[in-house]
Backbone bond lengths (Angstrom), bond angles and torsions (degrees), N, CA, C in turn:
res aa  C-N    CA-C-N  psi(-1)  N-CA   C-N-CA  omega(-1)  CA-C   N-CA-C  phi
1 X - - - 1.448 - - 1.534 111.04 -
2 X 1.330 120.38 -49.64 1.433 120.44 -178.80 1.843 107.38 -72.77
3 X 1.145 126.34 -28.73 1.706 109.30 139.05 1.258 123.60 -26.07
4 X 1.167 110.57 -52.21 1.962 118.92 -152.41 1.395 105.13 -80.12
5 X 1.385 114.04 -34.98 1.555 132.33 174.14 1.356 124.18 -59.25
6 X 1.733 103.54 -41.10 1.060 133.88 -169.98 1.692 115.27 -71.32
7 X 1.488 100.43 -40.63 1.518 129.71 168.13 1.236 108.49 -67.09
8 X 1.237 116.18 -65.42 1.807 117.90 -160.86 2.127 96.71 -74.05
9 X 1.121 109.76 -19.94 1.325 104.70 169.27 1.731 133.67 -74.96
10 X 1.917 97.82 -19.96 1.293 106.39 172.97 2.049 93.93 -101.64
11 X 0.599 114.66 -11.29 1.957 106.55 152.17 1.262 122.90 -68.13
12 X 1.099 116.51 -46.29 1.346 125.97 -177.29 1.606 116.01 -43.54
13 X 1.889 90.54 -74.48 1.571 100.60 146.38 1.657 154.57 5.96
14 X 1.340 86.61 -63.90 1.510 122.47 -179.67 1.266 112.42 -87.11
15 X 1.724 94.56 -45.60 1.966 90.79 172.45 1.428 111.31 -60.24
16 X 1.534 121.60 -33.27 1.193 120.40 -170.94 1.370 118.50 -80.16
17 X 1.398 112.01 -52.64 1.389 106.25 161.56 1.586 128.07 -47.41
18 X 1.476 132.02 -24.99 1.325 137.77 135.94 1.195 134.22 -40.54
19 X 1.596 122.77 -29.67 1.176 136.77 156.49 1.249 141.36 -54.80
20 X 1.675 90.52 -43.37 1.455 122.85 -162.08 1.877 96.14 -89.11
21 X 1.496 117.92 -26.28 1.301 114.05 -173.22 1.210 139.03 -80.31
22 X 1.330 125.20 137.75 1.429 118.31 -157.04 1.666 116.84 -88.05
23 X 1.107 112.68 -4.64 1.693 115.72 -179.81 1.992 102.73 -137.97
24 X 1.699 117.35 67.54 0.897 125.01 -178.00 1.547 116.31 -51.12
25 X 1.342 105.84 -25.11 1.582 93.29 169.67 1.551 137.45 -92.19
26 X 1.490 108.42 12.34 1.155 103.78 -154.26 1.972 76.18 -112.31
27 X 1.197 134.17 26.85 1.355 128.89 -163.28 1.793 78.07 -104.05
28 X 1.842 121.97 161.49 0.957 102.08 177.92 1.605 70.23 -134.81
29 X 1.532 109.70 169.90 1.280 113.38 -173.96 1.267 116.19 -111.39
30 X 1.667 117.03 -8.16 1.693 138.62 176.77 1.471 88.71 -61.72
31 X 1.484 125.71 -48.62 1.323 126.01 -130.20 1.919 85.44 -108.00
32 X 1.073 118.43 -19.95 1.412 116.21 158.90 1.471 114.52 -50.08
33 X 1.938 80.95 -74.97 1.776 88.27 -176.52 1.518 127.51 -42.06
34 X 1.508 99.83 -48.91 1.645 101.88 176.96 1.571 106.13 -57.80
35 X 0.945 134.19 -74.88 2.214 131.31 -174.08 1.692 88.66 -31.07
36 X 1.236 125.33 -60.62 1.509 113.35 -158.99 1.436 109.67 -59.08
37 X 1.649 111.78 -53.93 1.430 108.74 168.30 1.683 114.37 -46.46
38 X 1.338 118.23 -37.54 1.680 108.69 -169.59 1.856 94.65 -68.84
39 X 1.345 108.06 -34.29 1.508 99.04 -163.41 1.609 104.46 -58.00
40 X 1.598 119.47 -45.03 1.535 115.90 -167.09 1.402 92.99 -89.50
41 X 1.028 151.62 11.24 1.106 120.95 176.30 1.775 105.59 -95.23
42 X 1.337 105.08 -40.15 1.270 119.30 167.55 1.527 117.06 -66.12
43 X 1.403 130.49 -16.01 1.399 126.93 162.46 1.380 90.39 -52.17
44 X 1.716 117.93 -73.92 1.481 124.39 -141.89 1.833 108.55 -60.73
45 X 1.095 94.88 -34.96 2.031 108.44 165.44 1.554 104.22 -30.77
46 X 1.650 81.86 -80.48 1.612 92.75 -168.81 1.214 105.81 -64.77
47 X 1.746 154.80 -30.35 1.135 110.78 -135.50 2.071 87.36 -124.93
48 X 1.615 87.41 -2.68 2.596 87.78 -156.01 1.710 76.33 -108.72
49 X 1.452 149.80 11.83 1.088 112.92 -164.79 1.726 85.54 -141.28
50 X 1.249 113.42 142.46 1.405 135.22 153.18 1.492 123.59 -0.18
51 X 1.090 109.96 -63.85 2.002 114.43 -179.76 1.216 77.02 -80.54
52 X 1.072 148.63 -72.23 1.840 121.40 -143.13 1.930 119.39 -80.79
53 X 1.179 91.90 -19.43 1.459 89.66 152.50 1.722 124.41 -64.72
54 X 1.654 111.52 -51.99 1.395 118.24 154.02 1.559 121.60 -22.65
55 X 1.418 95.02 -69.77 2.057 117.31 -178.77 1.518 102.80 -53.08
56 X 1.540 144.99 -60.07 1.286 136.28 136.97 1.436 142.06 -35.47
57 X 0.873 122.68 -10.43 1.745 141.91 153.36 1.456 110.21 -75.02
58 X 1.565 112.92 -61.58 1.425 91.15 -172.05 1.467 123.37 -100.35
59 X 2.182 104.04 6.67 1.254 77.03 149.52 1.617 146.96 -114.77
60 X 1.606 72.90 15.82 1.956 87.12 167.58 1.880 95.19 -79.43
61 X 1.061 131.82 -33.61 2.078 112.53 176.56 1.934 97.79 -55.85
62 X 2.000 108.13 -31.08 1.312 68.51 173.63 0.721 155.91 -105.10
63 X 1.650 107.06 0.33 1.363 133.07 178.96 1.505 101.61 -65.20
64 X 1.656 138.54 -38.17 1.114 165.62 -154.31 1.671 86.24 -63.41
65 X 1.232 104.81 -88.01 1.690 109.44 178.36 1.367 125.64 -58.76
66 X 1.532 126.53 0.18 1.332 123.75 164.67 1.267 99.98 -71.34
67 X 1.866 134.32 -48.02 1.361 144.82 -170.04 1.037 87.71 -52.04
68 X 1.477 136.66 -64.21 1.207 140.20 -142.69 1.908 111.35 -57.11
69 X 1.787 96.80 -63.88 1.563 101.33 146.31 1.395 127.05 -20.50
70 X 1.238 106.39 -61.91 1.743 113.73 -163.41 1.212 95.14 -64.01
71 X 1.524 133.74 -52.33 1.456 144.42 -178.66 1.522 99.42 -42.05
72 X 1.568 113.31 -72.44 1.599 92.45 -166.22 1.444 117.84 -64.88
73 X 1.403 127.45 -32.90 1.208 136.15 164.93 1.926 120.41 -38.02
74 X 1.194 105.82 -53.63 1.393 90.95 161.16 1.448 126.69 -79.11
75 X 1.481 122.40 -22.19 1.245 126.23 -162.28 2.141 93.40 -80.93
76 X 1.139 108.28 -31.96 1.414 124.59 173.85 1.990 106.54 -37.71
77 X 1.786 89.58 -60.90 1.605 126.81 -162.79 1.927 98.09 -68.60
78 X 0.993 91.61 -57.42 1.890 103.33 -163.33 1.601 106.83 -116.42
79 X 1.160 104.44 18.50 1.579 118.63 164.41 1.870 109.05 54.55
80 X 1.191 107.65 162.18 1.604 114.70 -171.53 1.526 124.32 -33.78
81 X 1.976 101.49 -48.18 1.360 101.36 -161.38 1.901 104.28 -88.29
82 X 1.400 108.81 5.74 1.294 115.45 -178.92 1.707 104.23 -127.07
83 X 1.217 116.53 74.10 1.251 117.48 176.13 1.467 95.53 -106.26
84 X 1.431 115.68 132.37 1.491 130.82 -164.57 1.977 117.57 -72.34
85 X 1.415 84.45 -66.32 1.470 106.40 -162.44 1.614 107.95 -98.48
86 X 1.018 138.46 -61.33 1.882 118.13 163.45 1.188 98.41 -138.17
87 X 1.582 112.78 106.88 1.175 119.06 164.36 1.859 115.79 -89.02
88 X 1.283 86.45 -144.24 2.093 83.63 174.11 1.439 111.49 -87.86
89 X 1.312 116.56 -8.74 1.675 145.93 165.01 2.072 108.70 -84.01
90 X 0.859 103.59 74.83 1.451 88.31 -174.27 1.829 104.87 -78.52
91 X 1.312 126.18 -6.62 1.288 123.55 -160.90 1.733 95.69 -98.27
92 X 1.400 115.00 -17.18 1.334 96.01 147.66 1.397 170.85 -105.67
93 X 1.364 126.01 128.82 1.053 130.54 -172.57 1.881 141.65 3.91
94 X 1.250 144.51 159.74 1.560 99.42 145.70 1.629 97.30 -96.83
95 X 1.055 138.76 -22.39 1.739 104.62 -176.39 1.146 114.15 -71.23
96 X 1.589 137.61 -21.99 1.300 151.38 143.76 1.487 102.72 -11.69
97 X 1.529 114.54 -76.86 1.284 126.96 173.88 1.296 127.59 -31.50
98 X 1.249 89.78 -64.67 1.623 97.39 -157.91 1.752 101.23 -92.61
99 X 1.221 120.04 26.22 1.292 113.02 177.62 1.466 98.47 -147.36
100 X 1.503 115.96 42.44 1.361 104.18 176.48 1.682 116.51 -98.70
């Protein structure tokens, strides 16, 4: 079901951006179809096959250790028991924080 949603939501789109356009004939619909085909085919690349699971692994480790940075960096700034943005508490806030 969340396929089907997913679909009729990138139609929707398209209807609208068709709507919204000021020279309806000069839109070609080959050149639709083909970008949409490049878009899913290249989802399934990146996301059902081996290297792109890899390519998403390491760059969530690196996004992972930039937080990590940011963590000591504020905890450095506003000291341990006021760490802002993800501490060992991730459910809290920063105005939470900084106004306790």
């Amino acid at each position: 079901m969340q396929h089907f949603v997913s679909f009729l939501g990138l139609l929707v789109m398209m209807f609208l951006a068709y709507l919204l356009s000021n020279k309806k004939s000069a839109i070609s619909i080959r050149i639709i179809l083909i970008g949409v085909g490049l878009q899913i085919a290249f989802g399934v690349l990146v996301i059902w096959t081996t290297p792109g699971i890899l390519f998403f692994s390491a760059a969530r480790e690196a996004i992972s250790s930039i937080i990590g940075f940011s963590d000591a960096g504020a905890s450095f700034v506003f000291g341990r028991e006021r760490q802002c943005f993800y501490g060992s508490d991730r459910s809290t806030t920063f105005n939470q924080t900084l106004y306790r």
